[in-house]
C-alpha positions, -999 to +999 in steps of 0.1 A: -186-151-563-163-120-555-153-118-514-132-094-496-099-115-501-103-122-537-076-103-555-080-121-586-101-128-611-132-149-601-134-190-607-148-194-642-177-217-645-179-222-684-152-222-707-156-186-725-146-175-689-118-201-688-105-188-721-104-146-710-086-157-680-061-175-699-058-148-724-058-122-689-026-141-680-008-145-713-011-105-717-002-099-683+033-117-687+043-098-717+032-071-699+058-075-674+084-084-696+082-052-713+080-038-680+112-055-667+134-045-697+125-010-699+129-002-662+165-023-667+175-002-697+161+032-675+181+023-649+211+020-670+207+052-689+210+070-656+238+052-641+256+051-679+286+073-678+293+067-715+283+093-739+287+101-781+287+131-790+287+123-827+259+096-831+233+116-847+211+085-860+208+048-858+191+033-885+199-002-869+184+002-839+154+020-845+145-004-869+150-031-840+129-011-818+101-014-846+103-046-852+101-060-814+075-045-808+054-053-837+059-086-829+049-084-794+013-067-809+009-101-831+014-119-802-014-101-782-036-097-812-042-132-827-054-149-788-077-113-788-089-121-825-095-155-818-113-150-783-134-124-800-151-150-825-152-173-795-178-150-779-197-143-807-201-177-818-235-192-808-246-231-824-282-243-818-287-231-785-309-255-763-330-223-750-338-187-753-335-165-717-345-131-724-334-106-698-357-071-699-343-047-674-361-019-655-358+010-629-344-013-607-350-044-609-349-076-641-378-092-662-371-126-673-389-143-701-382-184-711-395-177-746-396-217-758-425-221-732-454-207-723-468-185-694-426-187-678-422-146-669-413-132-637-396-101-622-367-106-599-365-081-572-332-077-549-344-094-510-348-070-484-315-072-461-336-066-427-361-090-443-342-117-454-325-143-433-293-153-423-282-174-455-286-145-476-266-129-496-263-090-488-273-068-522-271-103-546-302-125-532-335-123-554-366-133-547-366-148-581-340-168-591-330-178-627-329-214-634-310-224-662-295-260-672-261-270-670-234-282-700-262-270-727-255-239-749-280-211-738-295-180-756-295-148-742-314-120-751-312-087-738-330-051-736-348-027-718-376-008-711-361+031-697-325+036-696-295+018-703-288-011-677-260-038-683-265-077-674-236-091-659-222-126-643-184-122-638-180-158-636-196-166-667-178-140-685-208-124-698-214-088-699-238-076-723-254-035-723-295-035-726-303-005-748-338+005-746-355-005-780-324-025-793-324-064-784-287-078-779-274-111-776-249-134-762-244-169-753-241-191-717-223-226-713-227-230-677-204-265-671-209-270-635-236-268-609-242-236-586-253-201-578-236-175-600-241-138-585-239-104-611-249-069-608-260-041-633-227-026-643-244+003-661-251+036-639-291+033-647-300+060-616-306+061-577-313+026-574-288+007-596-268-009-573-298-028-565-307-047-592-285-079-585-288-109-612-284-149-596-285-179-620-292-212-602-273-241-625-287-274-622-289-304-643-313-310-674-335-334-659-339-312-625-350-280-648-376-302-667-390-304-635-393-271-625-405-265-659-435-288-649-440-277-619-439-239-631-463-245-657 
C-alpha cells in the first residue's frame, strides 16, 4: 500500500502491474534522453556565437529531425500496443467478482455461488481499533484466491464511481446501467488497499476497496463456512 515515503510507484502483486511498471520505466528513460539533448542543444544555441546569415533552409536536417523522432514514437508505441491487449485479455477465469458501487459504499456479488453478497462499508476511525487502517479498513473484506485468473465485473447503481487497486493495476469506471469488465491475477498472498478514484459526491473518499489474497484451498473454506 501507498505510505507517506513512497515516491514511487507501489509493489506490484500480479504481473499486469509488473508489466505497466516496466513499461513506466522504459518511457521514462527516453523521456529523459530527449530531455538531456534538448536542454544540451538549448544551452548551446545561447552560448553559440556562430551565426549564417544565408542559410535559409535545410532539407537535411529537418528531415533528421523527422525521422528521430518517429522512431522514438515506435519505440513507445509497440510496449503501449502490446500492454494494451495484455489488459484486455481474459482466458477462462476461475471466478466471477462483481463489484456494484453506491453512494458511498461497494456491493459485492460471487456470482458462481449462491446466497455470497455483502456490502462493504469503510470502519469507523473512533470505532475501530488500533490495527486499523485509517479511511482503507472495511468491515467486509473481499476474499479472493491467489495465482488463479479472476473475473471482474463492474457497475453501479447512482453515479459514476471508479474501482481501484493500485497494486493490482486495475482501475476500471462503474457507469450506472453499463456492466464493465476486467481481469485479476493476484500472485502472492496479502491485503491490497484501493479507493474510488471517481468524484461520486460528499462522501467519496469513503468508500475504500480491500482484497484479502489467500490460497485456493483456504477460500474453499470460507466458501463453506459462508454458505
Amino acid at each position: 500500500m501507498a505510505t507517506w515515503s513512497n515516491f514511487n510507484l507501489q509493489n506490484s502483486a500480479s504481473p499486469l502491474m509488473e508489466q505497466i511498471i516496466f513499461f513506466h520505466d522504459h518511457t521514462l528513460i527516453i523521456l529523459i534522453m530527449i530531455t538531456i539533448l534538448v536542454g544540451y542543444l538549448m544551452i548551446n544555441l545561447f552560448f553559440n556565437k556562430y551565426i549564417n546569415r544565408f542559410l535559409l533552409e535545410g532539407q537535411m536536417i529537418e528531415l533528421i529531425w523527422t525521422i528521430i523522432p518517429t522512431i522514438t514514437l515506435i519505440f513507445i508505441a509497440l510496449p503501449s500496443l502490446r500492454l494494451l491487449y495484455l489488459l484486455d485479455e481474459l482466458n477462462n477465469p476461475l471466478i466471477t467478482l462483481k463489484s456494484i458501487g453506491h453512494q458511498w459504499y461497494w456491493n459485492y456479488e460471487y456470482s458462481d455461488f449462491n446466497n455470497i453478497e455483502f456490502d462493504s462499508y469503510m470502519i469507523n476511525y473512533e470505532k475501530s481499533n488500533i490495527n486499523n487502517f485509517r479511511l482503507l479498513d472495511v468491515d467486509n473484506r473481499i476474499i479472493l484466491p491467489m495465482n488463479n485468473q479472476i473475473r471482474i465485473m463492474v457497475t453501479a447503481t447512482d453515479v459514476i464511481h471508479s474501482w481501484t487497486i493500485p497494486s493490482l493495476g486495475v482501475k476500471i469506471d462503474a457507469n450506472p446501467g453499463r456492466l464493465n469488465q476486467t481481469n485479476l491475477f493476484i500472485n502472492r498472498p496479502g491485503i491490497f488497499f484501493g479507493q474510488c478514484s471517481e468524484i461520486c459526491g460528499a462522501n467519496h473518499s469513503f468508500m475504500p476497496i480491500m482484497i484479502e489474497s489467500i490460497s485456493i484451498k483456504n477460500f474453499i473454506n470460507w466458501i463453506n463456512n459462508y454458505s
